[in-house]
N, C-alpha and C positions, 0 to 999 in steps of 0.2 A: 528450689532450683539446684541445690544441693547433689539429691538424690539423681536428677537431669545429666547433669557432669559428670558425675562418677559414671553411669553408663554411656554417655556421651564420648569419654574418652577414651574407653575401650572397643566402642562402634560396634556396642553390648544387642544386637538385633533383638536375641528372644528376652532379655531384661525389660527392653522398652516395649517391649511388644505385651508383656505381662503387668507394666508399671500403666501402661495403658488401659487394659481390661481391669486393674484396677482402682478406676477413675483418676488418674494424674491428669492433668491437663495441658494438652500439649499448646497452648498459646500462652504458657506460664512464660512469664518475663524475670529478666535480673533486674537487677537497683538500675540501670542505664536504660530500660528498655528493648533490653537484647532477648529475645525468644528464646526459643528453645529451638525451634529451625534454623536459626539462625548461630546458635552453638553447633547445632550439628555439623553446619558447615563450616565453620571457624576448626571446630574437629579434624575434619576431614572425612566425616563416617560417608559410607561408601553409599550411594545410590538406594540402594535395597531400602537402608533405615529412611533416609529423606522421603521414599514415597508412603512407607509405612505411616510417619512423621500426616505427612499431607492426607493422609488417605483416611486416617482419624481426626481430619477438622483444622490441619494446622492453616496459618493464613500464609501465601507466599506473597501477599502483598502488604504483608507487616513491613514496618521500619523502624527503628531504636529514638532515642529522644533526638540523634545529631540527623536526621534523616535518614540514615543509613537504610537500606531495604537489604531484600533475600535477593535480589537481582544482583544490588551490589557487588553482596558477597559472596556470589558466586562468581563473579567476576574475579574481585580481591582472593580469592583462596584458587584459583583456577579453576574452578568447577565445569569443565566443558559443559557436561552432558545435565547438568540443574538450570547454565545458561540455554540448552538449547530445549529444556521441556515450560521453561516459561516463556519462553520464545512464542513455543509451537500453543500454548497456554493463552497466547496474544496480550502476555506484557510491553507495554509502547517502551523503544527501546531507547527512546530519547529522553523519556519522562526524570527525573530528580526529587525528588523532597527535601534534598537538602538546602540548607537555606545558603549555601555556594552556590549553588547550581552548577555541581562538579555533576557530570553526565555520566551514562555508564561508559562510554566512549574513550572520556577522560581517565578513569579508573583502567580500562585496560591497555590505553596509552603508558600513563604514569606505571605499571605494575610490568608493563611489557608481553604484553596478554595477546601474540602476535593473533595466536587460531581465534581467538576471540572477538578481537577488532575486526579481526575478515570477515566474521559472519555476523557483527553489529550492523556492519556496511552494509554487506547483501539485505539485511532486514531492513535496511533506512536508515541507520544513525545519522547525523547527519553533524558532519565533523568540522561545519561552522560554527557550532554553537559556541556562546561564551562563558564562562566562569565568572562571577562578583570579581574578580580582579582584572576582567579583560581578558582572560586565558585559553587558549583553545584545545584543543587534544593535539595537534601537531604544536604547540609549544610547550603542552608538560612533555610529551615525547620529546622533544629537542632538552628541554631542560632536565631530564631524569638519563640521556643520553640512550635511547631507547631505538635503534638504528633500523631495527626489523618493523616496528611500529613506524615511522618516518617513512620507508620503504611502501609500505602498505598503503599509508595515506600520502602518497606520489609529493613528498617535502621533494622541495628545486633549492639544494643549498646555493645554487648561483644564485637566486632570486637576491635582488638589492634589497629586500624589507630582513631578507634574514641572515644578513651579516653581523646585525648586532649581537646575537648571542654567544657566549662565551664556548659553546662545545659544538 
């Protein structure tokens, strides 16, 4: 995995592209379960390598030992345009593996992920869902003080249930 990251952090296009032709394996994992797509985008390498990445076998519906998926983290690193080709790819936008049952929803709530939330919504998210602790995306939004995400999913601070939070 080594070899992975050191072009990975450079967003090394014709390295990997060569580390590729010469049998690397792009669904090679770290000690946690973390891909090599899924560095990518931890990265931040640009578009071009992610489909290259894909285009040679990667899975985008890998996820790390905590559930984490490549949806996630595209979510968690901003990735507009990775959230919008597994979208368009028909990843369920609701779906989780984590054993929270933190949503993508929740992830772009909590991260303040405004363009993201807007187009989880248009696709369905559906921003009842709960978290293992009761929690929903308009309450990590309220709880991480996340105002643009609040906005978006139409939070009523008059509302009596949500006087109890502290921000």
């Amino acid at each position: 995995m080594n070899k992975w990251i050191e072009f990975l952090k450079n967003n090394d296009f014709i390295s990997v592209k060569k580390y590729i032709k010469d049998g690397a394996d792009v669904n090679e994992a770290n000690e946690t379960g973390e891909s090599v797509l899924a560095n990518a985008i931890r990265h931040r390498c640009d578009m071009d390598l992610l489909m290259l990445l894909i285009e040679n076998g990667a899975d985008i519906h890998d996820f790390d030992d905590e559930g984490v998926g490549i949806f996630d983290m595209s979510i968690t690193y901003n990735n507009m345009e990775m959230v919008e080709y597994m979208i368009a790819q028909g990843i369920d936008v609701n779906f989780t593996n984590r054993r929270s049952r933190f949503t993508p929803l929740m992830a772009a709530a909590s991260y303040g992920r405004a363009d993201i939330a807007k187009l989880l919504l248009e696709h369905g998210a559906d921003q009842e869902m709960l978290d293992t602790k009761g929690f929903s995306a308009v309450d990590l939004a309220r709880k991480m003080n996340k105002k643009s995400i609040l906005d978006i999913l139409e939070y009523d601070k008059d509302n009596p249930k949500n006087k109890a939070y502290t921000r």
